[in-house]
N, C-alpha and C positions, 0 to 999 in steps of 0.2 A: 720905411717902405710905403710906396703909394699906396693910395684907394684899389683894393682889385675886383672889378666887375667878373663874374662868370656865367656863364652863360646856361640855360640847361631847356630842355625839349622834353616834350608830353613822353612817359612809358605805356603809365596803367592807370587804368581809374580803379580804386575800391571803393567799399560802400562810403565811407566819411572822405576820404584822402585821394589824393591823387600825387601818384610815384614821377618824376623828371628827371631823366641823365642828365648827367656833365657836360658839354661839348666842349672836350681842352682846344686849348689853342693848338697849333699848329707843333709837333715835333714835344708836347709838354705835356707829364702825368695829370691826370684830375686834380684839381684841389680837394673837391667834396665827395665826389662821384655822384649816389642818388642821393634826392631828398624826399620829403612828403611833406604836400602842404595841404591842409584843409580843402573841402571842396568849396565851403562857404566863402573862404577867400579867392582860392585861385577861380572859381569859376570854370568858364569853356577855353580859359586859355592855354594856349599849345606849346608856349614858349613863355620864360621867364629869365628874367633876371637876377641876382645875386652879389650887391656889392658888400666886402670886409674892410671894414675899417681898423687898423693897428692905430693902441692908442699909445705906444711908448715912444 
C-alpha cells in the first residue's frame, strides 16, 4: 500500500493541545478522525498534515 497523506483542520484549542478533524477524501470513511497535538508543536496552525507509512 502507498504512502497515505490525510488531511485534518483546526477543532479546539485546550490548555496544552489542540484537537483537528479528518477531512476524508471525497465519498471515503476517516482513516483517523480527530487527533491532538501539542500546542508547542502545532503552534497557530489551522491545518495539518498526516502521512502513514506501511512497512510490510
Amino acid at each position: 500500500m502507498p504512502d497515505k497523506v490525510i488531511k485534518f483542520e483546526f477543532e479546539k484549542r485546550n490548555k496544552n493541545s489542540i484537537r483537528y478533524k479528518e477531512v476524508p477524501e471525497n465519498g471515503m470513511p476517516p482513516v483517523l478522525g480527530s487527533i491532538y497535538v501539542q500546542n508547542w508543536f502545532a503552534g497557530d496552525n489551522k491545518n495539518i498534515e498526516v502521512t502513514i507509512k506501511t512497512k510490510d
